[in-house]
C-alpha positions, 0 to 999 in steps of 0.5 A: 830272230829276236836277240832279247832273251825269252822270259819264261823262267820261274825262282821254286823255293824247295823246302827239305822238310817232309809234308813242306811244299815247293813254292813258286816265288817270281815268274817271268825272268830270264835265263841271265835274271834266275842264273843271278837269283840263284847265285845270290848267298841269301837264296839258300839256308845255308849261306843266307844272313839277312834276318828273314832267310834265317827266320825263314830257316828256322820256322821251316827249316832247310831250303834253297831257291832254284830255277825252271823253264816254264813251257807254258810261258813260251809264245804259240807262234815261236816255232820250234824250240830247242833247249841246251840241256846244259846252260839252260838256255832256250833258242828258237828256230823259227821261220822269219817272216820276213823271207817271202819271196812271193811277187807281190806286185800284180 
């Protein structure tokens, strides 16, 4: 079983403002790389300070970034997939290769 962390997390920009949309803004991170965007200050209006948070803030109003687990972005071959609703973090229960146990000499 691979100890990497799987990169199939998306950054969402939600807007407050009725008729706005939510953006998309990175793909491909991991738990650990969107948990870290997101604690950032400058990711929400109300605690960002650089010049384009607060310009942002000002042509569309209240926003904040967050986080989701993109399915789509999951390997076919991963097996089952299980997914803890409270930390977010993604493990795979897949079958490991490795484990034949058929004689392979004839």
């Amino acid at each position: 079983m691979s100890t990497e962390e799987p990169r199939c997390y998306y950054i969402i920009r939600h807007y407050f403002e009725e008729g706005l949309g939510d953006q998309v803004i990175k793909r491909g991170l991991t738990l650990s790389e969107a948990q870290a965007h997101c604690n950032d200050p400058e990711t929400s209006y109300k605690t960002c300070r650089n010049d384009a948070g607060q310009a942002r803030t000002t042509r569309m109003g209240p926003w904040f970034d967050g986080y989701r687990l993109d399915q789509s972005s999951l390997p076919d071959k991963a097996g089952d997939l299980s997914v803890d609703e409270e930390t977010g973090m993604v493990y795979y229960l897949g079958e490991d290769d490795d484990d034949d146990n058929t004689n392979k000499e004839g």
